[in-house]
C-alpha distance (Angstrom), angle and dihedral (degrees) to the residues before:
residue distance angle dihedral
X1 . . .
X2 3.87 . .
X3 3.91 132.9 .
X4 3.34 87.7 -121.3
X5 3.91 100.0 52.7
X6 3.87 93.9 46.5
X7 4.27 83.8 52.3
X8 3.64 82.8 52.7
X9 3.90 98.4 53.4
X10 3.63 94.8 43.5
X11 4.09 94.3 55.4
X12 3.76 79.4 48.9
X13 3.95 98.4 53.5
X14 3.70 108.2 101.8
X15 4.10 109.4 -161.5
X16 3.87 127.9 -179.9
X17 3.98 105.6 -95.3
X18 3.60 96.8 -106.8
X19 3.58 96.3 52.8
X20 3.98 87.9 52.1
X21 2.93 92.7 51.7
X22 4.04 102.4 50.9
X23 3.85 84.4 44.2
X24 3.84 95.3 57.7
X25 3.43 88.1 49.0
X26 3.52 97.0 43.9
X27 3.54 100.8 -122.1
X28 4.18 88.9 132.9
X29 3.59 111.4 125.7
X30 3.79 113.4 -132.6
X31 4.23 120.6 -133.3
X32 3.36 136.3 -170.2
X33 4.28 123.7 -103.1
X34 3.48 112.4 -116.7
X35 4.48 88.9 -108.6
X36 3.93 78.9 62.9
X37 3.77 89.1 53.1
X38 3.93 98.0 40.9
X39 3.81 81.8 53.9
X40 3.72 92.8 55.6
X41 3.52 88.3 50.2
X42 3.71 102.2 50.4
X43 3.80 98.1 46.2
X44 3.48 85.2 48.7
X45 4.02 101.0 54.7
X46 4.04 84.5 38.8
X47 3.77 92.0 62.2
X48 3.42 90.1 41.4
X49 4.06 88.7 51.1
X50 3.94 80.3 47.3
X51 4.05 83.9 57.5
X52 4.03 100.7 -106.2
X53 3.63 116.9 100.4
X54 3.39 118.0 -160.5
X55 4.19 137.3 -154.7
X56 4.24 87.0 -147.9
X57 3.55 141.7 4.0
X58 3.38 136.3 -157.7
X59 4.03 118.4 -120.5
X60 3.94 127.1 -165.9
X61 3.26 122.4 -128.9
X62 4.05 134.8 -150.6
X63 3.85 114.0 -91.1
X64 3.71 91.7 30.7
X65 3.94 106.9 -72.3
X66 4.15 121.8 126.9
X67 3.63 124.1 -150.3
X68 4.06 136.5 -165.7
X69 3.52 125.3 -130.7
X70 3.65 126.1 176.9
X71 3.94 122.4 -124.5
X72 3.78 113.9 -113.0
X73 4.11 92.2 -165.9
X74 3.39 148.5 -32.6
X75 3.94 135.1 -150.2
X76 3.79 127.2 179.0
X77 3.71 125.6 -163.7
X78 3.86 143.6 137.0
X79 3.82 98.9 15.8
X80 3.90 86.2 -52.9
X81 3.93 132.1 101.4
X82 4.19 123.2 -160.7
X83 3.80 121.3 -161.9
X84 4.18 127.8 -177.3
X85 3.16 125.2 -154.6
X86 3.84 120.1 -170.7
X87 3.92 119.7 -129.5
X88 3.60 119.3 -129.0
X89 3.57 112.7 -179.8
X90 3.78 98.8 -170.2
X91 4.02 112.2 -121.0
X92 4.13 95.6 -36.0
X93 3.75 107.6 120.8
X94 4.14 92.7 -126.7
X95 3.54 112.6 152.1
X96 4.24 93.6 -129.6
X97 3.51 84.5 68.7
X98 3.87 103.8 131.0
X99 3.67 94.2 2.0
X100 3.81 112.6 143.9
X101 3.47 114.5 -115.1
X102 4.11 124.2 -160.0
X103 3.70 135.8 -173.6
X104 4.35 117.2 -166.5
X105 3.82 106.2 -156.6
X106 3.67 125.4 -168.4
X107 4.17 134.3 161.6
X108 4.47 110.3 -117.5
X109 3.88 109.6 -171.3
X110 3.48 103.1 -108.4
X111 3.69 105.1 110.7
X112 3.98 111.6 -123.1
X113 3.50 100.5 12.9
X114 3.79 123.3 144.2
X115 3.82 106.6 175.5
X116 3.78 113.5 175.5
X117 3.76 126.9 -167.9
X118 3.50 146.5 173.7
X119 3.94 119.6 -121.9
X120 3.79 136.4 173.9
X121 3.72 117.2 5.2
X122 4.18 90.6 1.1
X123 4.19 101.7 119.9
X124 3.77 123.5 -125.8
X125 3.83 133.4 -123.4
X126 3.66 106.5 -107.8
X127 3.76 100.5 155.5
X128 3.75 138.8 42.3
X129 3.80 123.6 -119.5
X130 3.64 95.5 70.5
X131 3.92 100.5 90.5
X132 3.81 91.5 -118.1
X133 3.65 122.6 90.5
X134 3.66 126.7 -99.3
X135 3.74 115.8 -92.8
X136 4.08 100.0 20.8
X137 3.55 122.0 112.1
X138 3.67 116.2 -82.4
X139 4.36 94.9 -102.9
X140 3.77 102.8 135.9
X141 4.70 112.1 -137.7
X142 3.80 92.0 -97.0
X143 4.07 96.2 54.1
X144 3.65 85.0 38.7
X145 3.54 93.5 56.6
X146 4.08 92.3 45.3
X147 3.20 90.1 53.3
X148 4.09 100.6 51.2
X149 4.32 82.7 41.7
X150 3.70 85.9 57.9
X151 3.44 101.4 50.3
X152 3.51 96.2 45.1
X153 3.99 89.7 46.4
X154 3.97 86.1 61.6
X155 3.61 105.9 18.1
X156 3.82 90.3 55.3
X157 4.19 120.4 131.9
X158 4.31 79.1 21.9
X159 3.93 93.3 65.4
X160 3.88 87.0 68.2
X161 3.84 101.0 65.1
X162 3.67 94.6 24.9
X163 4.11 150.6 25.4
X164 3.79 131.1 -119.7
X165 4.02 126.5 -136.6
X166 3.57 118.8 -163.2
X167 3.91 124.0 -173.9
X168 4.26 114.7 -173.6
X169 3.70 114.6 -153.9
X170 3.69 133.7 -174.8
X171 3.81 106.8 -168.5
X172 3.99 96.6 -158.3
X173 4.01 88.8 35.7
X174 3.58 90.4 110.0
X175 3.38 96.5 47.5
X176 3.91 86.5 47.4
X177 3.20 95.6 48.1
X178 4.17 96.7 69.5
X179 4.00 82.5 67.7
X180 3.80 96.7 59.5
X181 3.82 135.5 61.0
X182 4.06 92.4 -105.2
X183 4.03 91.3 107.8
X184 3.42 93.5 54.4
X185 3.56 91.8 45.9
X186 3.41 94.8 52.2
X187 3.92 102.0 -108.8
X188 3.37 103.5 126.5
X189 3.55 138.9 -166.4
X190 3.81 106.9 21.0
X191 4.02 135.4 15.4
X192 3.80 118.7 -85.3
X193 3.83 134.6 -101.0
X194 3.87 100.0 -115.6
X195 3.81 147.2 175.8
X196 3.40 144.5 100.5
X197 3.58 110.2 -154.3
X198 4.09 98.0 22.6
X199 4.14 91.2 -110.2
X200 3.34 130.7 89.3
X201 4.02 114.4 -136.7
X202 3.78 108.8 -151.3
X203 4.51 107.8 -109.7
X204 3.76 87.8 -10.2
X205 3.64 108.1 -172.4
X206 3.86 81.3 -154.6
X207 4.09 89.0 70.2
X208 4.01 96.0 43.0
X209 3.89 91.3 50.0
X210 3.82 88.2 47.2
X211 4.21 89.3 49.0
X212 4.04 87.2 50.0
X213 4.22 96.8 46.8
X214 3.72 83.5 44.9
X215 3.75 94.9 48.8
X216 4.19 90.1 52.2
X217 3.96 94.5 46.1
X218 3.66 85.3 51.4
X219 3.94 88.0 52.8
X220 3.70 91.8 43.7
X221 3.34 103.0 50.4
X222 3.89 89.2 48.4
X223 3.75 87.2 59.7
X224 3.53 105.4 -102.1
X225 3.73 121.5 132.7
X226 4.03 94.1 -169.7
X227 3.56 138.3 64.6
X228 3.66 132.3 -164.5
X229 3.85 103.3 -147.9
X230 3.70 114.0 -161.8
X231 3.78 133.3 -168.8
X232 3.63 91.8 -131.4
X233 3.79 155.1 -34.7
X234 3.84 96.8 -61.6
X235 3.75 96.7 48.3
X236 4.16 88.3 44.0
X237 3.66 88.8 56.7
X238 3.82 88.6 55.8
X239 3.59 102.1 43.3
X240 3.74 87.2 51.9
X241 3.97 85.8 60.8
X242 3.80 92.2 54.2
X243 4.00 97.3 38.7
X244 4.29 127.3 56.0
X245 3.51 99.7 -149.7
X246 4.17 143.3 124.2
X247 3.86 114.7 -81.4
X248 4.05 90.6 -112.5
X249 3.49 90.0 65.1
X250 3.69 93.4 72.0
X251 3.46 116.4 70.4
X252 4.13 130.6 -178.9
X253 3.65 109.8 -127.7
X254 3.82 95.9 -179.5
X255 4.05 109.0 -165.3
X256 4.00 91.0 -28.5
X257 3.78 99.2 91.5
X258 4.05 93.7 137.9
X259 3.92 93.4 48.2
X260 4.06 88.4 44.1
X261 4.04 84.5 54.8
X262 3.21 100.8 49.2
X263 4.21 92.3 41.5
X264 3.85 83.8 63.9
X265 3.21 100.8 39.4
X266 4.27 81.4 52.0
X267 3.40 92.3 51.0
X268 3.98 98.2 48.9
X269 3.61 103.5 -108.3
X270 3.42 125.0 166.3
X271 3.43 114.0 -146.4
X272 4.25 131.1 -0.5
X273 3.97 126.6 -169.7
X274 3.59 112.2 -139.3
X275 4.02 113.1 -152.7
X276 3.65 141.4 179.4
X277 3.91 149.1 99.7
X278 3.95 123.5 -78.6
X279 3.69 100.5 -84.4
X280 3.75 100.9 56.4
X281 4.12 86.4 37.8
X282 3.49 91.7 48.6
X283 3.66 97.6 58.3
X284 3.91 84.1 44.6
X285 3.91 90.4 54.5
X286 3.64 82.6 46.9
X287 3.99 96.0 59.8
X288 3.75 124.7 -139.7
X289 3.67 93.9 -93.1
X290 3.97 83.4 81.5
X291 3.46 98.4 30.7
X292 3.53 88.3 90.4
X293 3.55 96.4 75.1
X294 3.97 108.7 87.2
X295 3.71 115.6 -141.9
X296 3.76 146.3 35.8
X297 3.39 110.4 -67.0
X298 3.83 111.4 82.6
X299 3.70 85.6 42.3
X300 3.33 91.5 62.1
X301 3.75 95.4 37.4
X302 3.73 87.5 57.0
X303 3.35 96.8 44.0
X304 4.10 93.7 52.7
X305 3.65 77.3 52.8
X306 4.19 98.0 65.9
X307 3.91 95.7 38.1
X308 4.14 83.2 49.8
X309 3.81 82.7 56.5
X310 3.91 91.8 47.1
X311 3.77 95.4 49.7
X312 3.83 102.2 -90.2
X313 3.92 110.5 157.1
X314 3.73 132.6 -126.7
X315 4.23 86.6 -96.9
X316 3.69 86.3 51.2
X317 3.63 98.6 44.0
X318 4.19 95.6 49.6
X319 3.74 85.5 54.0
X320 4.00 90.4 51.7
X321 3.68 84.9 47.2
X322 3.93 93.4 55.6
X323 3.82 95.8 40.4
X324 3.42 120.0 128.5
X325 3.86 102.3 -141.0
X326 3.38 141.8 -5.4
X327 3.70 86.8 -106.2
X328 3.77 76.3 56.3
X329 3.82 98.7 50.0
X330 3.70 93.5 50.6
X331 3.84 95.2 60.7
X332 4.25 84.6 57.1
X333 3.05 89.3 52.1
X334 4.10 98.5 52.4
X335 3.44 87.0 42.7
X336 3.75 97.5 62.1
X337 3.39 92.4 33.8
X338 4.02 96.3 -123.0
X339 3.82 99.8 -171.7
X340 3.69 118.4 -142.1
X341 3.92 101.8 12.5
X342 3.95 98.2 112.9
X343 4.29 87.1 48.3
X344 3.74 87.5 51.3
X345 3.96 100.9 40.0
X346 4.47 76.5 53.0
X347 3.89 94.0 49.4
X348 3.86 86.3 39.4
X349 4.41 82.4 58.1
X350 3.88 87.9 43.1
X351 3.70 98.1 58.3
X352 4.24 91.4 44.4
X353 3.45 91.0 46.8
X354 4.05 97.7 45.2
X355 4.06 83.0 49.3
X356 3.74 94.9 56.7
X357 4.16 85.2 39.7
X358 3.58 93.5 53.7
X359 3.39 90.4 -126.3
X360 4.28 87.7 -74.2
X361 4.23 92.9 117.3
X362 3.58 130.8 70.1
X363 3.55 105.0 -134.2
X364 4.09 140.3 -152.9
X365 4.00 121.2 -172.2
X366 3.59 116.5 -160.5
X367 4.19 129.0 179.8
X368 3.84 120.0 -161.9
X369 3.70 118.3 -161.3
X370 3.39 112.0 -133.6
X371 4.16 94.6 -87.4
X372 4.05 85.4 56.2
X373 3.69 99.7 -103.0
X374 3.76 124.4 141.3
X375 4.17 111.7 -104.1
X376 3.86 87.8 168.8
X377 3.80 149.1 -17.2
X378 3.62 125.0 -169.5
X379 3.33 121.8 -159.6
X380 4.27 133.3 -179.8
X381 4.12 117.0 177.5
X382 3.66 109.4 -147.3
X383 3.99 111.0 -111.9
């Protein structure tokens, strides 16, 4: 992924004020992925296999940096040892937050060995396009390779007469896993053991963009040369109404519409849907060079602007101007029955979009009201 791309999702990231404001100031607090925290876990319930249980451990991280996590428990039985480890992601809002995670450990005889696996509430690969093959457990390379440091770290002088099995469990992973995009991706059964660099930056933009290439490779490696990007659950569930097609198809883009684009157009698709209501469009229509500016007023300004161009009159247009949302706006503007606005605020989203594109994507705009019917699609086939 370029520079330039990641610049381009993180003008588009909207957060709430307050969390903008503790990130600029770096007031964040950092967490650990849950491949850090299956590490913890297995180095733990290998000591313990090793016959010294420990309160903490120590766990290396990529690029040369450590980190302590604390031991939640430890049980020892049959020629096997468990650990849990607790994950704390820091202040991100990610739904493994405080999930237990536990590693069983125990020695086969086949010198060398290091088999890891996933067990009870870790998903399965059930489709390609994910860079892990189809039917493993859902532990992405850099966890992988954590794990297999850590056991050689403590198993050491042992690996040469003997192998190591490790299983990683989350009990509520399956439960978990309904509130992240795993189904859809195919990983089913459980969440997955993630991360890249070990540490979990609170609302990285990094993580989202990752979540949105994954969702399209998923899609293209299916078959599909379209997406329907959405700007959320609610307007998901509607565009699945209005369109037949396979659940990795649809893909939430969130607030990075541009990056999503120009993703697609990267990745040679044909053809993506863009859907939402007017305040998520609006601020598409708007561009991210404006983005920037936090609060209502060039949204309103802007959007004073289109109903001007539809007819609106000066009455109209000062109550536009004083509206509190867009949600706001677009009740004015049924009211006084301003023809044409919603089809222009679409075309408006069409033009951005093909601009961040480079032209290289058909594209479809669509705007729900908030009952889920159509108020206007906009539509140009390349030529």
């Amino acid at each position: 992924m370029s520079d330039d791309d990641l610049s381009l999702a993180e003008q588009e990231q909207e957060l709430p004020a307050e969390v903008e404001e503790k990130k600029r100031k770096g007031q964040l607090r950092t967490g650990y992925t849950t491949g850090t925290t299956a590490t913890a876990a297995t180095k733990a319930a290998l000591l313990a296999l090793l016959g010294k249980e420990v309160r903490e451990v120590q766990v290396s991280l990529p690029k040369g940096k450590t980190a302590t996590l604390k031991v939640a428990w430890t049980r020892s039985e049959n020629g096997r040892a468990t650990s849990a480890a607790v994950k704390d992601g820091g202040d991100d809002p990610d739904v493994t937050h405080g999930a237990e995670i536990c590693s069983t450990v125990s020695f086969n005889d086949k010198a060398g060995s290091v088999n890891i696996d996933g067990g009870q509430g870790v998903g399965r690969v059930t489709k390609p396009g994910l860079g892990l093959e189809v039917g493993r457990a859902a532990i992405n390379p850099t966890p992988m390779a954590m794990l297999k440091q850590a056991v050689e770290q403590v198993a050491g002088e042992q690996l040469k007469a003997r192998g190591v099995d490790v299983v990683i469990s989350v009990p509520k992973g399956e439960e978990l896993a309904k509130k992240t995009d795993n189904p859809r991706l195919g990983i089913m059964g459980g969440i997955s053991i993630l991360g890249t660099t070990g540490i979990v930056l609170p609302y990285s933009t990094a993580s989202f963009a990752a979540a949105i290439r994954q969702s399209l490779d998923v899609a293209i490696a299916a078959g599909a040369d379209s997406a329907i990007l959405t700007t959320g659950g609610r307007s998901e569930d509607f565009a699945k109404a209005m369109f037949d097609l396979p659940e990795h198809c649809f893909v939430q883009m969130g607030d990075f519409a541009g990056y999503s684009v120009r993703q697609a157009a990267a990745k040679k698709m044909r053809r993506v849907v863009m859907a939402g209501f007017i305040g998520k469009l609006t601020k598409m229509a708007m561009g991210v060079k404006q983005t920037h500016v936090r609060g209502s007023h060039v949204d309103m300004e802007f959007m004073a602007g289109l109903a001007e161009s539809c007819g609106a009159n000066q009455k109209v247009l000062a109550e536009i101007r004083q509206a509190n949302t867009a949600r706001h706006v677009g009740e004015i503007i049924t009211k006084n029955n301003i023809k044409g606005f919603y089809d222009l605020l679409c075309r408006k989203v069409h033009e951005q979009m093909s601009e961040y594109s480079g032209g290289r994507l058909e594209i479809e705009v669509i705007m729900f009201d908030f009952d889920g019917r159509v108020l206007a699609r906009y539509a140009q086939a390349r030529h």
